[in-house]
LUMLODO-839302 format. One record per residue (C-alpha): residue in three letters; residue number from 1; z negated, x, y. Coordinates in nm, 4 decimals, decimal comma. Layout:
BEGIN
KOLNU:res:n:c3:c1:c2
KOLNU:ALA:NUM:Z:X:Y $
...
END
This chain:
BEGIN
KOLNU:res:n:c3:c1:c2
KOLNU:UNK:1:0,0000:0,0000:0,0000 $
KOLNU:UNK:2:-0,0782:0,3199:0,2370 $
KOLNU:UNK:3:0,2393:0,4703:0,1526 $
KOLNU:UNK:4:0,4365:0,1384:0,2665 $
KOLNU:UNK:5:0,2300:0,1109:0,5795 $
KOLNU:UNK:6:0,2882:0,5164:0,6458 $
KOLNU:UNK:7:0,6734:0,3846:0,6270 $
KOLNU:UNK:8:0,6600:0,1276:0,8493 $
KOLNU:UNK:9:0,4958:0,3292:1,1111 $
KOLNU:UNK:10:0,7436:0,6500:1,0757 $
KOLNU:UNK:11:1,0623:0,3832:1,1271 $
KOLNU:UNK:12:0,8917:0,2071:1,3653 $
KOLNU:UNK:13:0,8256:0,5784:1,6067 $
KOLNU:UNK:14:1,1895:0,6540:1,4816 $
KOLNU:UNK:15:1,3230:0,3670:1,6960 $
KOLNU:UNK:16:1,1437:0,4407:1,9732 $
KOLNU:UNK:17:1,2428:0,7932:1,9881 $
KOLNU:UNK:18:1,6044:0,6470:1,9033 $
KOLNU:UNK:19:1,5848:0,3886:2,1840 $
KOLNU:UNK:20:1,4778:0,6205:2,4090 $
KOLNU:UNK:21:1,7504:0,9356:2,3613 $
KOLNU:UNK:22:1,9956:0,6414:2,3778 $
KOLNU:UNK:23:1,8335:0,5636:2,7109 $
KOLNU:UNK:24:1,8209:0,9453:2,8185 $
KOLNU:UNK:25:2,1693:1,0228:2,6982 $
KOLNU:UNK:26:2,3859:0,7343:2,8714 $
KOLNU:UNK:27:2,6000:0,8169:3,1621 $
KOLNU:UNK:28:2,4542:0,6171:3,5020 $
KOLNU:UNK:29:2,7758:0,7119:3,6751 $
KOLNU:UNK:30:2,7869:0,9161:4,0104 $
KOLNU:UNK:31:2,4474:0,9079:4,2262 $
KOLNU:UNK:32:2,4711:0,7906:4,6183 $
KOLNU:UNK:33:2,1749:0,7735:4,8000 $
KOLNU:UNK:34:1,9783:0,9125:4,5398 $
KOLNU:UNK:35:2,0783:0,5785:4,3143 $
KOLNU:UNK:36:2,3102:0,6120:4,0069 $
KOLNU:UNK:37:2,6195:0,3847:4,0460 $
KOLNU:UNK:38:2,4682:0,1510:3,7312 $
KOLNU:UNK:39:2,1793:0,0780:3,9320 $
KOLNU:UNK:40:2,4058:0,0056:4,2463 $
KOLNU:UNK:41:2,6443:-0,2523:4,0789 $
KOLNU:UNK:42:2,3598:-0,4192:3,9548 $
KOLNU:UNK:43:2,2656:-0,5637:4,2687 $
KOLNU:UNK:44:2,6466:-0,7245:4,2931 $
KOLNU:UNK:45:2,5423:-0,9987:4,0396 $
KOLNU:UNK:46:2,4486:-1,3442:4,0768 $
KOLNU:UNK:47:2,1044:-1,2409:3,8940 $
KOLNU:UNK:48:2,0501:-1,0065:4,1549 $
KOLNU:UNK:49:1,8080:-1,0420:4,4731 $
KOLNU:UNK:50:2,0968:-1,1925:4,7429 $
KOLNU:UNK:51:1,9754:-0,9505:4,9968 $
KOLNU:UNK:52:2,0622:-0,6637:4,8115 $
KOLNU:UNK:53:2,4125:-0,6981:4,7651 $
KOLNU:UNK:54:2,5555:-0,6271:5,1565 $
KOLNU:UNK:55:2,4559:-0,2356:5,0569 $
KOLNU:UNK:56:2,5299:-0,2486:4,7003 $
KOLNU:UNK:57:2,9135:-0,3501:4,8158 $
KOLNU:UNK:58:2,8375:-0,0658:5,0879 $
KOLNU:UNK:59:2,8103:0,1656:4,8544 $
KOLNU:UNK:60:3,0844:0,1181:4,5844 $
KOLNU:UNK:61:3,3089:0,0719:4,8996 $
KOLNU:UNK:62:3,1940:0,3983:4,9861 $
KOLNU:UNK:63:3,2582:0,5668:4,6564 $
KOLNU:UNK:64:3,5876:0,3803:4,6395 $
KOLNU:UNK:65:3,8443:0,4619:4,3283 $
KOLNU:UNK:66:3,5978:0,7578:4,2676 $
KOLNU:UNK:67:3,4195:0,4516:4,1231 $
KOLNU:UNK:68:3,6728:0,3854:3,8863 $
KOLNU:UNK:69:3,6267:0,5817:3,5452 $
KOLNU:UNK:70:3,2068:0,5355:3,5614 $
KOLNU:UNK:71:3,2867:0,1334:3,5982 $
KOLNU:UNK:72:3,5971:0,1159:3,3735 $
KOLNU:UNK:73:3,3628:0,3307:3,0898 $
KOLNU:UNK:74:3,1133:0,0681:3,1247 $
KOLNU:UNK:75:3,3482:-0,2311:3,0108 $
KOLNU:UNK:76:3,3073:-0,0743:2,6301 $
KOLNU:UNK:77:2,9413:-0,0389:2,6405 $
KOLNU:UNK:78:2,7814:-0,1705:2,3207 $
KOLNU:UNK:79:2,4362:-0,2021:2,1334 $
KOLNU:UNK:80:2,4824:0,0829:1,8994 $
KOLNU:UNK:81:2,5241:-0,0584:1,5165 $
KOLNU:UNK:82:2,1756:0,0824:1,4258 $
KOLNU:UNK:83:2,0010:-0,0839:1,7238 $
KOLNU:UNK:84:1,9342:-0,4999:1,6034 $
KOLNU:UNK:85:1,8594:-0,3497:1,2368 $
KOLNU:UNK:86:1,5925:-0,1270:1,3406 $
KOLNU:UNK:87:1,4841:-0,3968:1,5856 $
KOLNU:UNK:88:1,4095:-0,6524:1,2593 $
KOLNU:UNK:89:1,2524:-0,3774:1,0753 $
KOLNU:UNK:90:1,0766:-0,2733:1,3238 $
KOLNU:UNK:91:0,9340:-0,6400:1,3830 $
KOLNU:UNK:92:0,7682:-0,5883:1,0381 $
KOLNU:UNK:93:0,5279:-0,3308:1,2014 $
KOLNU:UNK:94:0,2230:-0,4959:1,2617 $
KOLNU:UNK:95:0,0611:-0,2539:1,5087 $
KOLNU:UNK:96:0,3607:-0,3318:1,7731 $
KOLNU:UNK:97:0,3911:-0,6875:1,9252 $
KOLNU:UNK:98:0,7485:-0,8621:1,8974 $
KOLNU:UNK:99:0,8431:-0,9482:2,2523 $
KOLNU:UNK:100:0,7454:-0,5748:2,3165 $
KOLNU:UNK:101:0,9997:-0,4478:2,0795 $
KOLNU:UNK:102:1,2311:-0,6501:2,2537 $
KOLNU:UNK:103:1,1192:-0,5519:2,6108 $
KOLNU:UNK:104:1,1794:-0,1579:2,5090 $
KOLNU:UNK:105:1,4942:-0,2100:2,3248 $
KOLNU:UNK:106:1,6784:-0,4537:2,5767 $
KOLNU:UNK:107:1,9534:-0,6256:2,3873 $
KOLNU:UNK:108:2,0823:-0,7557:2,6386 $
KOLNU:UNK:109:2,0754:-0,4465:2,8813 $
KOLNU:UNK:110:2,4296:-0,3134:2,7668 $
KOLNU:UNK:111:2,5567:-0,6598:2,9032 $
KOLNU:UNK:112:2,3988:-0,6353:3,2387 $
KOLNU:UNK:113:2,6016:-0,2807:3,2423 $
KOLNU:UNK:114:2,8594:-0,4237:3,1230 $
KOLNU:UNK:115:2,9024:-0,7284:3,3929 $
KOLNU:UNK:116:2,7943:-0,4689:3,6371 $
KOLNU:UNK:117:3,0659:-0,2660:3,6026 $
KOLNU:UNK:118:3,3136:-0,5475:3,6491 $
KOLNU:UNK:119:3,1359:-0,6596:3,9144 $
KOLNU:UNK:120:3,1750:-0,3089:4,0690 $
KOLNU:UNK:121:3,5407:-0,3534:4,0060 $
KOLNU:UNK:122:3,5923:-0,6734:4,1897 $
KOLNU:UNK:123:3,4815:-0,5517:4,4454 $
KOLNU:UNK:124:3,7413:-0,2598:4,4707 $
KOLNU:UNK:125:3,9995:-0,5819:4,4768 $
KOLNU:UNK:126:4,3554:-0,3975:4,4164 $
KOLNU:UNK:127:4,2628:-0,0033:4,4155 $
KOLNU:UNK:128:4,0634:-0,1336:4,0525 $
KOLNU:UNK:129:4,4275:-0,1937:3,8826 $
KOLNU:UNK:130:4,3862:0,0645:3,6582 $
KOLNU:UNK:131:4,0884:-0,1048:3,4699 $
KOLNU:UNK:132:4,3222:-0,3797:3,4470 $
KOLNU:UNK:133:4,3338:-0,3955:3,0580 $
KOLNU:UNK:134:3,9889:-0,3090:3,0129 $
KOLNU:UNK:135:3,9105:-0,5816:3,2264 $
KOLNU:UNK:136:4,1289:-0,8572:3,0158 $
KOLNU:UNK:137:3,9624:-0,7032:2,7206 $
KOLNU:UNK:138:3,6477:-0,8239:2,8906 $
KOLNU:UNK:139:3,7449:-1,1659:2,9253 $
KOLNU:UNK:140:3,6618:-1,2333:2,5601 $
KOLNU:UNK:141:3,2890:-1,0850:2,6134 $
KOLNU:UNK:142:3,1001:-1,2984:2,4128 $
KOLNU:UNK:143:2,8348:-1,2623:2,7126 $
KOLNU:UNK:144:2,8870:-1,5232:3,0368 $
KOLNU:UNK:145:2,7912:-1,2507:3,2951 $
KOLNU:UNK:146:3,0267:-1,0289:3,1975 $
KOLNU:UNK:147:3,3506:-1,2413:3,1334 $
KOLNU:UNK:148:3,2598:-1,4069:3,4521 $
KOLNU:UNK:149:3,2805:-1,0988:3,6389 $
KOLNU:UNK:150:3,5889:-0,9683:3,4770 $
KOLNU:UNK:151:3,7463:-1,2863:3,5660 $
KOLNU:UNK:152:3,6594:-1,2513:3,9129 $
KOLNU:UNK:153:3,8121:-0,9301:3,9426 $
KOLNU:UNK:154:4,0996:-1,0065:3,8010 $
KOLNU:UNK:155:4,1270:-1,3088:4,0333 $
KOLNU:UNK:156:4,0996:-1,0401:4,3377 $
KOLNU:UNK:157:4,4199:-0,8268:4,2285 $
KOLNU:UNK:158:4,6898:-1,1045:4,2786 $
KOLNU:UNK:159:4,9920:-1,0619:4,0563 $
KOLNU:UNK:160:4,8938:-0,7200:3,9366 $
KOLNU:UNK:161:4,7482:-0,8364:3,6067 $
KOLNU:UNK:162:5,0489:-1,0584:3,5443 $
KOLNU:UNK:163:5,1857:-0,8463:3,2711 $
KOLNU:UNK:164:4,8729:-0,7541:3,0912 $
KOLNU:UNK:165:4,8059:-1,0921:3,0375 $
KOLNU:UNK:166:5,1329:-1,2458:2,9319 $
KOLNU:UNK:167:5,1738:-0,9494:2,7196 $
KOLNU:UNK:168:4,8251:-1,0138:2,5244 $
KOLNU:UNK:169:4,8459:-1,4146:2,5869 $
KOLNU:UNK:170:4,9394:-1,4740:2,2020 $
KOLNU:UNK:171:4,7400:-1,1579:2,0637 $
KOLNU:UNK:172:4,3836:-1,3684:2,1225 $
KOLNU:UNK:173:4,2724:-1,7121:2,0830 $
KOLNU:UNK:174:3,9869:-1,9501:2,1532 $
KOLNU:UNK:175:3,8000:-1,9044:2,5008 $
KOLNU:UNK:176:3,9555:-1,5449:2,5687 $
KOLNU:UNK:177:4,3119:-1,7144:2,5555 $
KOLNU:UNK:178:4,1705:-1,9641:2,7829 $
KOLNU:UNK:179:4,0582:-1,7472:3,0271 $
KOLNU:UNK:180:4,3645:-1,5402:3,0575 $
KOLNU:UNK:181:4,5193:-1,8603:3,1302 $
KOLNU:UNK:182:4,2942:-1,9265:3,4023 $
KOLNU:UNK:183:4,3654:-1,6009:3,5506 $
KOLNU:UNK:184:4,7464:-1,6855:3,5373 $
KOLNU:UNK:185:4,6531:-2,0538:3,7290 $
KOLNU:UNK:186:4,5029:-1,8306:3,9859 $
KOLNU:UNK:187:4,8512:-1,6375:4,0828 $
KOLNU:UNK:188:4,9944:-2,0010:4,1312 $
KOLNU:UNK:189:5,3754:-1,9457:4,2291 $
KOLNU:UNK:190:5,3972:-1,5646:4,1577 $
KOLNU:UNK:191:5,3230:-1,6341:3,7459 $
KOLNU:UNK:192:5,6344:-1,9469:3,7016 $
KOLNU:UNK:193:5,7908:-1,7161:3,5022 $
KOLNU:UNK:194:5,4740:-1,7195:3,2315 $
KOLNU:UNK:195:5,5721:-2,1005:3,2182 $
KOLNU:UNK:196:5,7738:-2,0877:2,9072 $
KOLNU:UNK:197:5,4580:-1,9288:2,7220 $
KOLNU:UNK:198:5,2514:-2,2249:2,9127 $
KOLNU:UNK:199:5,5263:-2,4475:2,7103 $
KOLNU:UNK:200:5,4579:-2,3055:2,3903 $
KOLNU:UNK:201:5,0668:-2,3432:2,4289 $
KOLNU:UNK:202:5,0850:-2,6871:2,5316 $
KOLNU:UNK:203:5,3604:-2,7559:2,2674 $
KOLNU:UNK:204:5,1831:-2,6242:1,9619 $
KOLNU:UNK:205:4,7957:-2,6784:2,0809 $
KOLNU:UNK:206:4,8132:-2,9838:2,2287 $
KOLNU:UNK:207:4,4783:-3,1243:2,3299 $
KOLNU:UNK:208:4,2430:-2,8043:2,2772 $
KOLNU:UNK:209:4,1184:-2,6168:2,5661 $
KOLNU:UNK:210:4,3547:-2,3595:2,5637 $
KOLNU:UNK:211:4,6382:-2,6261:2,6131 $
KOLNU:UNK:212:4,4439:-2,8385:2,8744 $
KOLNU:UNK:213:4,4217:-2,4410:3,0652 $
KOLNU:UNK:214:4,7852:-2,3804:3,0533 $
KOLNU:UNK:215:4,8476:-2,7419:3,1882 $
KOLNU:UNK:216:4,6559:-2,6851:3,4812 $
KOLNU:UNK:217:4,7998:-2,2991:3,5363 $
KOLNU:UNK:218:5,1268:-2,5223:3,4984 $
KOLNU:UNK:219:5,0352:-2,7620:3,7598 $
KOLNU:UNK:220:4,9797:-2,5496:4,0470 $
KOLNU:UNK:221:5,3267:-2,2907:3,9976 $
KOLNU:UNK:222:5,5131:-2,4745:4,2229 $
KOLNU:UNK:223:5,8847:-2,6569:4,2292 $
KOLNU:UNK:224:6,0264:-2,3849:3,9802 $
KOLNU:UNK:225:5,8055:-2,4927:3,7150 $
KOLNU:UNK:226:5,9579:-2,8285:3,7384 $
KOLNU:UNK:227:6,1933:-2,7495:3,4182 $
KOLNU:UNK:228:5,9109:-2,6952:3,2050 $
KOLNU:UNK:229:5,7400:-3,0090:3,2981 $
KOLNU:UNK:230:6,0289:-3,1746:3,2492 $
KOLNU:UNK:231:6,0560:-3,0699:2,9060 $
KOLNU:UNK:232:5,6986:-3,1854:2,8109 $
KOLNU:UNK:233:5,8200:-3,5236:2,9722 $
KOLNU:UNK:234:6,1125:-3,5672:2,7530 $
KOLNU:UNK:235:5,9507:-3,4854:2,4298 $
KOLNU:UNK:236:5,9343:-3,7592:2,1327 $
KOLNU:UNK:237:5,5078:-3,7180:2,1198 $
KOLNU:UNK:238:5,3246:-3,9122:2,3579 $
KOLNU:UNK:239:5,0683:-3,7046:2,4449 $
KOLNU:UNK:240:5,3058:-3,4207:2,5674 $
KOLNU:UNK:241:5,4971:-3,6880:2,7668 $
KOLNU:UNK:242:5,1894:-3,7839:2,9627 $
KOLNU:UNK:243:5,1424:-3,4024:2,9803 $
KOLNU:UNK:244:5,4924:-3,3896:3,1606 $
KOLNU:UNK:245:5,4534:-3,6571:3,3720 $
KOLNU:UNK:246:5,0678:-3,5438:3,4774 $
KOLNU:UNK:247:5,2602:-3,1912:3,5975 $
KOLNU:UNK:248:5,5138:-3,3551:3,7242 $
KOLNU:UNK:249:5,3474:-3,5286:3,9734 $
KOLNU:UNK:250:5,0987:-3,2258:4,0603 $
KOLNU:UNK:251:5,4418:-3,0271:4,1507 $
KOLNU:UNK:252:5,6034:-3,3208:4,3211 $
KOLNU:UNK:253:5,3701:-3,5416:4,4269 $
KOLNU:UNK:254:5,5989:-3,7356:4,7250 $
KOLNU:UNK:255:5,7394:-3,8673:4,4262 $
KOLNU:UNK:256:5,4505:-4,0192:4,3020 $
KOLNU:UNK:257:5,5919:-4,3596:4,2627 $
KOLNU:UNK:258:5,8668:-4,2218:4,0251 $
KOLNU:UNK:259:5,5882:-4,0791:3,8034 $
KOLNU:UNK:260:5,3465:-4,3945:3,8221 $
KOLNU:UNK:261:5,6090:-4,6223:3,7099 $
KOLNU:UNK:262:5,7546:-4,3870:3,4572 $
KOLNU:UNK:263:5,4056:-4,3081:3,3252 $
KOLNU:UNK:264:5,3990:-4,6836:3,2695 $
KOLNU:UNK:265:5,6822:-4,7700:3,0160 $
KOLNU:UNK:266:5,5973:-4,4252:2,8824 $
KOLNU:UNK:267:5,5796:-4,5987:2,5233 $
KOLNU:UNK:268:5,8099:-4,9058:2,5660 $
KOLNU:UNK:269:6,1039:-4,7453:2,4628 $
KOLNU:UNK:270:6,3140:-4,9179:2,6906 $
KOLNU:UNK:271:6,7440:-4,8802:2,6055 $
KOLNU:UNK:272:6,7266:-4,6926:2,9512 $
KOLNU:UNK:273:6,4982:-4,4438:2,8377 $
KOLNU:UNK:274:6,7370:-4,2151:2,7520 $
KOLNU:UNK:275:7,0057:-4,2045:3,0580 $
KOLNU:UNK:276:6,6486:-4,1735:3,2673 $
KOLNU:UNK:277:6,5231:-3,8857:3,0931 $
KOLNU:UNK:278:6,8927:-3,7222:3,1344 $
KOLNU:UNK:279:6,8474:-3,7952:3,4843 $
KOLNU:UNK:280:6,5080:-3,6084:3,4993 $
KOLNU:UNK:281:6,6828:-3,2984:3,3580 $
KOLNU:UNK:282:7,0004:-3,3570:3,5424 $
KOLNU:UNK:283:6,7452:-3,3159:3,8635 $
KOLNU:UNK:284:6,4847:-3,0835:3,8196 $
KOLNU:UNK:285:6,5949:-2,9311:3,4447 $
KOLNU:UNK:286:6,7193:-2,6515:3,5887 $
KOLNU:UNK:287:6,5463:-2,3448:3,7417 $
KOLNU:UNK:288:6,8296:-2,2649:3,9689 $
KOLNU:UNK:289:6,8450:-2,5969:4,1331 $
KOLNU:UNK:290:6,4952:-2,6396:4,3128 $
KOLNU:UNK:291:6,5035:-2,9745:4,4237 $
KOLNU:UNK:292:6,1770:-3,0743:4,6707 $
KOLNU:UNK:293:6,2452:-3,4289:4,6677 $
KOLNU:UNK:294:6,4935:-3,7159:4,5516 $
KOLNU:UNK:295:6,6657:-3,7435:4,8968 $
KOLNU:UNK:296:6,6476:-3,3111:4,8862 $
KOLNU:UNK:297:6,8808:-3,3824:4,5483 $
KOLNU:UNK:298:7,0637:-3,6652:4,6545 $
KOLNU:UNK:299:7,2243:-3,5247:4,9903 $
KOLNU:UNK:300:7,2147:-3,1138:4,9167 $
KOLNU:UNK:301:7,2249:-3,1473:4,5152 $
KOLNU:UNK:302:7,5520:-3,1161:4,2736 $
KOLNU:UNK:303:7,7520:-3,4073:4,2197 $
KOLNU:UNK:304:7,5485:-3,4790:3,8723 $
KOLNU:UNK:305:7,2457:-3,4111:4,0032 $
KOLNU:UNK:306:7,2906:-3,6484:4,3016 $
KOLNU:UNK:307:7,3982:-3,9212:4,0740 $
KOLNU:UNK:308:7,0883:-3,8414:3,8776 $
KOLNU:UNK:309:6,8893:-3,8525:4,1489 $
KOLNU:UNK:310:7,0344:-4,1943:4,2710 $
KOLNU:UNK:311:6,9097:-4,3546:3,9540 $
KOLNU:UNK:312:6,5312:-4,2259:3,9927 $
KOLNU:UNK:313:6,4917:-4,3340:4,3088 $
KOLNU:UNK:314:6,6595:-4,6984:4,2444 $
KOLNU:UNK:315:6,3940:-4,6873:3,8665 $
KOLNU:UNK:316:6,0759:-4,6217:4,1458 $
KOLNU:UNK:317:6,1850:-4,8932:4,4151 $
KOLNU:UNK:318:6,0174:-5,1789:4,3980 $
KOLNU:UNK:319:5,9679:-5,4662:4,6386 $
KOLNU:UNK:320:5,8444:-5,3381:4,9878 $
KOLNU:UNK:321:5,7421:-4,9571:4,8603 $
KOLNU:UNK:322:5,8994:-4,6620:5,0073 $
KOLNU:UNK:323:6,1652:-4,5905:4,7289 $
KOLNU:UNK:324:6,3211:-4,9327:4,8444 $
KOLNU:UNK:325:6,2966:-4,7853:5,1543 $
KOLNU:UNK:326:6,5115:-4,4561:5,1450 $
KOLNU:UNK:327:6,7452:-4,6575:4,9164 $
KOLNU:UNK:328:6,7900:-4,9173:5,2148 $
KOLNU:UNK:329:6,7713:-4,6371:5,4553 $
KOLNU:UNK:330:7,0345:-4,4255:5,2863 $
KOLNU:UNK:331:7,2928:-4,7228:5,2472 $
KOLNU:UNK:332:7,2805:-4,7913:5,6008 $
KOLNU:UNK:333:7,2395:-4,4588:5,7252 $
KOLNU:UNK:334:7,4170:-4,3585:6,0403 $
KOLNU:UNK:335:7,7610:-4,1745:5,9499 $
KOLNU:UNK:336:7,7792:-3,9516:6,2354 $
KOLNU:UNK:337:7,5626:-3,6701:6,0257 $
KOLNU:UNK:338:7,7637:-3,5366:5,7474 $
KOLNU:UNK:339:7,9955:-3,8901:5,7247 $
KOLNU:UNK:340:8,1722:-3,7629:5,3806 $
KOLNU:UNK:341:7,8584:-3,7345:5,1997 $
KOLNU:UNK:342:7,6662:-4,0036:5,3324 $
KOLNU:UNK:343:7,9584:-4,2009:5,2648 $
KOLNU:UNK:344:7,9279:-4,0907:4,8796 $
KOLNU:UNK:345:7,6102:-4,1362:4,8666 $
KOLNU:UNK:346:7,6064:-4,4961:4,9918 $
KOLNU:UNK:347:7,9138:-4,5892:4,7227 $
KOLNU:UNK:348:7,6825:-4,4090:4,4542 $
KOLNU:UNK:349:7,3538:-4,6168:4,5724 $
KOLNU:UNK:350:7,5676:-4,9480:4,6049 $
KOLNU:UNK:351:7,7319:-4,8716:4,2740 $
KOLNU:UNK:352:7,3720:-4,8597:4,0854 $
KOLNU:UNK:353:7,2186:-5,0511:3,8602 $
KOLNU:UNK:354:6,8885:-5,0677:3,9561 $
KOLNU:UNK:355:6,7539:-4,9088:3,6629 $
KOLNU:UNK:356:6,4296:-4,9836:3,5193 $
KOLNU:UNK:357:6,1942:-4,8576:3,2492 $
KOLNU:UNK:358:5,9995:-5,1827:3,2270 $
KOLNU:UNK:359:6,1274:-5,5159:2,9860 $
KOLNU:UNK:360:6,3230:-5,7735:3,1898 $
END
């Protein structure tokens, strides 16, 4: 029985001494002010006292891309594999309390270092791009405080991330794919060309959280995205359609009556379902033809596109809204501004149907 207890004790002094060379041996980064840089970036978080932080961004400004390798370094700190076993066995010793095992050993110290360092790389904004894919490595910490940060400074370098991320977009999954996506939201107009990925995401996980991310990074990349919205708005499953039509109206939302009463005979089937969603394509299906509006389409668009355009508006007029209104403006318009095509225009408009989505 003395010979287990003798055991106990000698691993439970070995982790201490372990603990504390691992303590002693790790690199604080470069010293300002007589403070190492780790202890610096720690008063950049949110856990941080408030009044702190004015000197703590001081000081990394100071240091500047000097800054870089300590902070970049810190993104890949981890608990060493020995640490949590030792930290149970150690827990067996009855002459050493728990919660001060836990206290000494810190298990969650390597994350603080870890969000630190991202935090000090935020706040380097642009001159950080170099810590770029250690930083979208980051985004799948399994620790809030660090992906948090990494997101944030990722958010600070504008497009410069763009390729990291649509590079690695299909190498991860769950929350990190999620969060690159977020990242690619936050470029807005400068990431439309990730938009056929977005498709793909949407397409093949529709309804997760990965596919309700690369909706919303959809939403907000302006009129070029249109032809990928489009496509989601065409397809045969409803809930992609709705998808469509929800973007669709984020990226053109002076259209809004087109999408509320297209929204509504989403499921009817109507025989004009077909020649509309031709018309949707015929409109805004192609990249090269940025169309802000139906009237921007009807009166600067290609013959087919004006046609198409023609229809849409005449499938959102209804009685006293203000698609009837263009279409009753435009037939009577005043042919002194560019006669021939107003004049085509009004034979198109008059020449109409009057389509409609919804049952007679």
């Amino acid at each position: 029985m003395k010979k287990w207890q003798l055991i106990k004790i000698g691993g439970g002094a070995l982790i201490l001494i372990c603990l504390l060379l691992s303590f002693l041996k790790r690199d604080r980064g470069p010293v300002l002010e007589g403070r190492p840089l780790e202890s610096w970036v720690q008063d950049l978080l949110i856990t941080a006292d408030p009044i702190k932080h004015t000197s703590a961004k001081k000081a990394v400004s100071q240091l500047g891309t000097n800054a870089i390798p300590w902070l970049q370094k810190t993104l890949l700190y981890k608990d060493p594999i020995w640490k949590r076993p030792f930290i149970g066995i150690s827990e067996s010793v009855s002459f050493i309390e728990p919660k001060t095992i836990h206290r000494w050993a810190n298990t969650y110290e390597l994350a603080e270092i870890r969000a630190g360092g991202a935090a000090g790389l935020a706040e380097l904004g642009q001159l950080a791009s170099p810590a770029i894919p250690a930083l979208v490595e980051s985004l799948g910490d399994p620790e809030h405080l660090v992906y948090n940060n990494a997101l944030l400074a990722l958010n600070k370098m504008g497009k410069l991330p763009f390729s990291e991320i649509t590079n690695r977009l299909f190498s991860v999954q769950g929350e990190h794919q999620t969060r690159m996506l977020h990242v690619l939201r936050n470029m807005q107009e400068e990431a439309v060309s990730s938009a056929p990925e977005l498709l793909k995401i949407i397409e093949s996980q529709s309804g997760s959280n990965e596919a309700n991310a690369a909706i919303a990074a959809l939403s907000t990349m302006g009129i070029k995205a249109a032809p990928a919205a489009v496509q989601l708005a065409i397809s045969d499953r409803y809930e992609l359609r709705l998808a469509g039509f929800n973007v669709l109206s984020r990226l053109l939302p002076v259209e809004h009556e087109l999408w509320t009463e297209l929204k509504s005979g989403i499921q009817l089937g109507h025989e004009k379902e077909k020649e509309v969603f031709l018309a949707l394509q015929n409109v805004w299906g192609n990249s090269n033809e940025a169309y802000t509006s139906l009237s921007d389409a009807i009166f600067h668009g290609t013959p087919s596109s004006s046609r198409a355009a023609i229809l849409l508006m005449s499938v959102a007029a209804k009685p006293g809204n203000a698609s009837e209104r263009k279409l009753n403006k435009l037939r009577h318009k005043n042919l002194k501004s560019a006669p021939k095509k107003i004049k085509e225009t009004q034979k198109k408009i008059d020449g109409s149907n009057g389509a409609s989505l919804k049952q007679e």
